[in-house]
N, C-alpha and C positions, 0 to 999 in steps of 0.2 A: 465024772472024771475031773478030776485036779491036774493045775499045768502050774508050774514052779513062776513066783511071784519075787521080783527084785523091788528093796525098799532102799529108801534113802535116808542115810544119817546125817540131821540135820542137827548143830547147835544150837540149844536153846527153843528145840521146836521138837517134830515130830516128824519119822520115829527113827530112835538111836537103839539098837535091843542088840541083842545075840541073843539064841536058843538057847538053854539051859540042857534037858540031859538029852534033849536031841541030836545035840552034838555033842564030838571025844570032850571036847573042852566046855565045860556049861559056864565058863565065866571070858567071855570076847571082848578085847577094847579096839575100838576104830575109830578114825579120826573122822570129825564132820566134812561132809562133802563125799565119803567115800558110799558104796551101796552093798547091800547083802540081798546075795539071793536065795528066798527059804524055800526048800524044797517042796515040792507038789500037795508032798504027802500031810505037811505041816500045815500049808497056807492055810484051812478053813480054819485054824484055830487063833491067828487075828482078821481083824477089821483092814483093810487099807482104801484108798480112797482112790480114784481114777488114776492119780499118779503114780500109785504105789506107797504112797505115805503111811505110815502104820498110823491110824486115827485114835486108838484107845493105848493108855499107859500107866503107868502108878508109880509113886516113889517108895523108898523104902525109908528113909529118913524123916521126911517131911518138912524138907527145907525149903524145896521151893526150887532149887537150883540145881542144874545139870550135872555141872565142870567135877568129876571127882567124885559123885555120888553114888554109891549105887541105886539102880530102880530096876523094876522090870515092866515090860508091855506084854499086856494082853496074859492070856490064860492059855495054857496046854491042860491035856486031859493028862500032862504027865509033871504038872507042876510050871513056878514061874520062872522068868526069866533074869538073866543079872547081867548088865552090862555098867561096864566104866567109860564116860565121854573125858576125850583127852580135849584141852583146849588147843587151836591152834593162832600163833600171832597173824596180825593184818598181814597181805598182802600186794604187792604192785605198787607197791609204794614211790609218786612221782611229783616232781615239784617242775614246775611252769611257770615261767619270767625269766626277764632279762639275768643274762650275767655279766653285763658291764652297763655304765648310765656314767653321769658327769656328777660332780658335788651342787647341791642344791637340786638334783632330781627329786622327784617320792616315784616307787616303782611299787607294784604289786607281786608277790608271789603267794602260788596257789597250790596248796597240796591235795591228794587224791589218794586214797587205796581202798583197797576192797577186802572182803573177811568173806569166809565160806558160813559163818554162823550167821541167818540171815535176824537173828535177834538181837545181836549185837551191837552195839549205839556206840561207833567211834569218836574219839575225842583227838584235837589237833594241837598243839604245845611250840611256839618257835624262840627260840635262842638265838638272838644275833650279833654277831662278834664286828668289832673293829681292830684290824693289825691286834687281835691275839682277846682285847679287852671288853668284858660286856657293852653292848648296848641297844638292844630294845629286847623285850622280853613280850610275848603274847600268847593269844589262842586263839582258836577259828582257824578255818580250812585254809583262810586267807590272810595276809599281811601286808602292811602297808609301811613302808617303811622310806624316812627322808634320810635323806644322804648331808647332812650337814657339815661335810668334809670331804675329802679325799680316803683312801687306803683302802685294803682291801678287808671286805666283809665276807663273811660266812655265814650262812641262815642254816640252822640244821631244825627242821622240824620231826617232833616226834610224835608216834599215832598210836594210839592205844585203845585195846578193845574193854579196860577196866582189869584185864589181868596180864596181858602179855602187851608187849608194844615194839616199833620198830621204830629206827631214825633214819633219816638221809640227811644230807648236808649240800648246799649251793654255793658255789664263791661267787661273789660281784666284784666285779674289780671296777674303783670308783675312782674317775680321771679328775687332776685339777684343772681350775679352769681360771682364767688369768683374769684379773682384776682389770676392771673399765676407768673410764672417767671425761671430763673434759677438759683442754688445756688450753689456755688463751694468755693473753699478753694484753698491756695496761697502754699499749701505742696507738696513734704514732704518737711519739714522746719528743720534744726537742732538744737539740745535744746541748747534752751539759746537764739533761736531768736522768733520773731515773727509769730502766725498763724495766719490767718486774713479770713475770710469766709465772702463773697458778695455776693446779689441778684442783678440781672442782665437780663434786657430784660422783664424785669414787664409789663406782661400787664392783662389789663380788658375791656368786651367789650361796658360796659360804658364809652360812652365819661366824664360824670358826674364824675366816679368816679376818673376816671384817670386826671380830672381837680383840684378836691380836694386833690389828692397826696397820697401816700400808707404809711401806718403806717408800722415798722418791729419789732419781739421780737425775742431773741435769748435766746438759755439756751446752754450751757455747760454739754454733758451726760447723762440728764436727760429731757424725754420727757413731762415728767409730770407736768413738772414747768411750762409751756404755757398753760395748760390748764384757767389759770386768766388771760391771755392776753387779751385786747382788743385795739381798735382803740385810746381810749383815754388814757390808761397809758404805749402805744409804743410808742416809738420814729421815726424820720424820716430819721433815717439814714439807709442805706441799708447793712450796714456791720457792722461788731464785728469781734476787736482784743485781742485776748491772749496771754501774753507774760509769759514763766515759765513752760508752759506744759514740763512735762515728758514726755519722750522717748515712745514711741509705736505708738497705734490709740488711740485716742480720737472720740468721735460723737459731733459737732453742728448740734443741730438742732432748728429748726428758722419758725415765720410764716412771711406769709405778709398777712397784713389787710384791709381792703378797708375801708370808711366813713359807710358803713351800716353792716359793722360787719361779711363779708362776710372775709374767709379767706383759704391758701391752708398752711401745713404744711410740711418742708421739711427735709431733715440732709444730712450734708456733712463728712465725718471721716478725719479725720487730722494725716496724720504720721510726728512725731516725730521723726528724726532720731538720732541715740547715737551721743554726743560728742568728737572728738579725743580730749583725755589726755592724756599728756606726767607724767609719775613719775620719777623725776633722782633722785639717793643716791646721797648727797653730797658728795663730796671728804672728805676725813679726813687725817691725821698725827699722827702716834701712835709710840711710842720708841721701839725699837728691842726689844723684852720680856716683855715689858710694854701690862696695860690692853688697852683690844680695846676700845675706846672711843663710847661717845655716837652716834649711828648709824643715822642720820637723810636723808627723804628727800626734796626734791621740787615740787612744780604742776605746771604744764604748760597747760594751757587751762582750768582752773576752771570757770564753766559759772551760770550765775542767781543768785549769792551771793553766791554762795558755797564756804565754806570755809577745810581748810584740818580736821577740824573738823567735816565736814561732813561724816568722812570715819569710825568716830568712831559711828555712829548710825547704829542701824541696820534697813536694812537688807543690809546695804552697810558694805565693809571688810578693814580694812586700809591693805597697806603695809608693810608685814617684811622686813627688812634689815639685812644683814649677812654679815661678813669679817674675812679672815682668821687672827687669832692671833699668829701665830707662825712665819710669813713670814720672812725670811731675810730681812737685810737690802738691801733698795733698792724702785723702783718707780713700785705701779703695777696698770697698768691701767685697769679697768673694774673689781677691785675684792671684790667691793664694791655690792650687787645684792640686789635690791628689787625687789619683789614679791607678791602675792596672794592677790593683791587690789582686788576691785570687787562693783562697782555700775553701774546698768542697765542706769544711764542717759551719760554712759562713754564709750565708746572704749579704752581701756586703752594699753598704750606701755608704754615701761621700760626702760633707760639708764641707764648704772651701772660707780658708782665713783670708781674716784682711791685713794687707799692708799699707803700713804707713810708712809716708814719706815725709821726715821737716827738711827744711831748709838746709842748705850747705852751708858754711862760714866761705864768706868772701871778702877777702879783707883788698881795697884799693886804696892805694897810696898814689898821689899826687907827685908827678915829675919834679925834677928839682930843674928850675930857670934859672939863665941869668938874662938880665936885658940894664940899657945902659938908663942913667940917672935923666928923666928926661925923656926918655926912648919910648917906641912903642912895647903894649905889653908883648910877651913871645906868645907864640902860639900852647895853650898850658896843656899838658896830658896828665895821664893817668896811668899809673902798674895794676895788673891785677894779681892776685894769685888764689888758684881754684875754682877757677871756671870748667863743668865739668861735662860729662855727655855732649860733647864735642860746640860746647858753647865758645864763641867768640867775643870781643869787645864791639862788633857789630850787633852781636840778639840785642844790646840794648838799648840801639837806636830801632826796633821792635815791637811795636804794641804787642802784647802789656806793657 
């Protein structure tokens, strides 16, 4: 007794048949993967194998190859069989990896599908776009791909069984990423010379950007002023000089810019150190009892255009000068004293002049006498004129 035997049509394998006049139609096409089931009456007239496989078959061509051929399996006592195998394209076709990464990533994606023809040797093909324009081409299941930029990318891999083939496609959307560096300053610097703040050791991890070269902005104390920086109204130098800062801290602060507008902002403080100035009183020459003359000084170290004019604004203090007026005659070195300058862009020290004192003109004249012929002399005097600092004609009954 025979009991009805279901086989399976497998591509590139065994067995793919339709009946011949056992059925209305002796010529059946069916796709791989699908199963026929031969009636009872039939089965003894092929082979099959525990699964149901049909084990014996023939071609009629003699090509070798399934797709479109015809052949038949196995023998009937009523003649052979004719079947056409249709092919059919991969299946389940899926890609695996990221869809977004940073510029200077490498990410992998991985494709996968499956074919009902289990002879079938797929092959993998990828295509990958930037904002519209090639750029990497490969093969293998797998890809490996660096982001040497920003924008967005699409992988579209395709799978083919060597005659029918499928695509998918992936977008990566690939973020910029802002340019580094280091920013320092050449201080403390002393006023009156130059600050100078440099970016240094710039990097990004686009190759791309670091090709195109880094734009830089700088502001002076105020952070606010870069908020309208961009790539095309900075320039490309990596430093900014200041010459004329004032004494203390200052802040630059500074960006660096890439080609796509990506940027990091930084600040370096700048000390300012005071200027030594020297202040001397000049020397002066005044007469014994005469008035003190007019008292001036000198500057030594005046820096940035400063002029002694400078001491007269405020909140800068000029120097008094002081000498005594009553000295003797004589050389006195240091009695000349300035004092109580005062600007914060100064260190300030004080030499003191000397004044000399010569003598006065004292001219005395001899009283005019009379005495008689004969007579005792008179008693004789003297006029003075210019006896000074409250001298009498007594100091010079006086040692000295």
């Amino acid at each position: 007794m025979h009991r009805d035997v279901t086989v399976r049509c497998v591509r590139f394998g065994f067995p793919v048949f339709a009946l011949g006049p056992a059925f209305a139609n002796p010529d059946t096409s069916f796709a791989p993967g699908g199963r026929l089931t031969i009636p009872a009456r039939y089965a003894n007239a092929i082979a099959v194998d525990a699964s149901g496989d049909v084990l014996t078959a023939g071609y009629t061509d003699g090509t070798g190859r399934l797709t479109g051929v015809d052949f038949w399996l196995a023998r009937y006592r009523t003649g052979g069989l004719a079947v056409t195998v249709n092919d059919v394209a991969p299946q389940n076709l899926t890609i695996t990896g990221p869809t977004s990464a940073n510029e200077g990533d490498t990410i992998t994606l991985t494709a996968s599908a499956t074919d009902p023809g289990i002879l079938d040797v797929l092959t993998y093909t990828w295509n990958v776009t930037r904002n519209g324009s090639t750029y990497l081409q490969a093969s293998g299941s797998s890809v490996n791909i660096d982001f040497l930029d920003n924008g967005s990318y699409v992988a579209t891999v395709t799978v083919s069984d060597g005659e029918l083939s499928v695509s998918k496609s992936q977008t990566i959307s690939v973020a910029n990423v802002a340019p580094t560096a280091t920013f320092s300053n050449n201080g403390p610097v002393t006023y009156g010379g130059t600050a100078t703040a440099s970016f240094t050791s710039a990097y990004d991890p686009s190759s791309a950007d670091s090709a195109a070269g880094f734009h830089y902005a700088f502001s002076l104390d105020s952070a606010a002023s870069l908020a309208s920086a961009t790539y095309a109204n900075s320039g490309t130098s990596a430093s900014v000089s200041y010459a004329g800062l004032h004494a203390g801290s200052q802040t630059v602060y500074a960006e660096i810019i890439d080609k796509d507008g990506g940027f990091t902002q930084y600040s370096t403080v700048v000390t300012v150190s005071p200027a030594p100035l020297t202040i001397k009183a000049d020397d002066q020459s005044m007469t014994y009892g005469g008035a003190v003359p007019n008292l001036t000084v000198g500057y030594s170290g005046l820096a940035n255009g400063d002029t002694p004019a400078t001491f007269s604004t405020a909140p800068n203090v000029a120097p008094s000068v002081t000498a005594p007026a009553t000295n003797h005659v004589g050389t006195y070195a240091g009695a000349i004293v300035a004092s109580g300058a005062s600007d914060p862009d100064y260190t300030i020290s004080y030499a003191a002049g000397t004044l000399q004192v010569p003598p006065a003109a004292l001219p005395i004249t001899p009283d005019d006498q009379t005495m008689i012929y004969g007579g005792a002399v008179p008693n004789l005097t003297v006029s003075d004129s210019g006896l000074a600092n409250g001298d009498t004609p007594a100091t010079f009954g006086t040692s000295p």
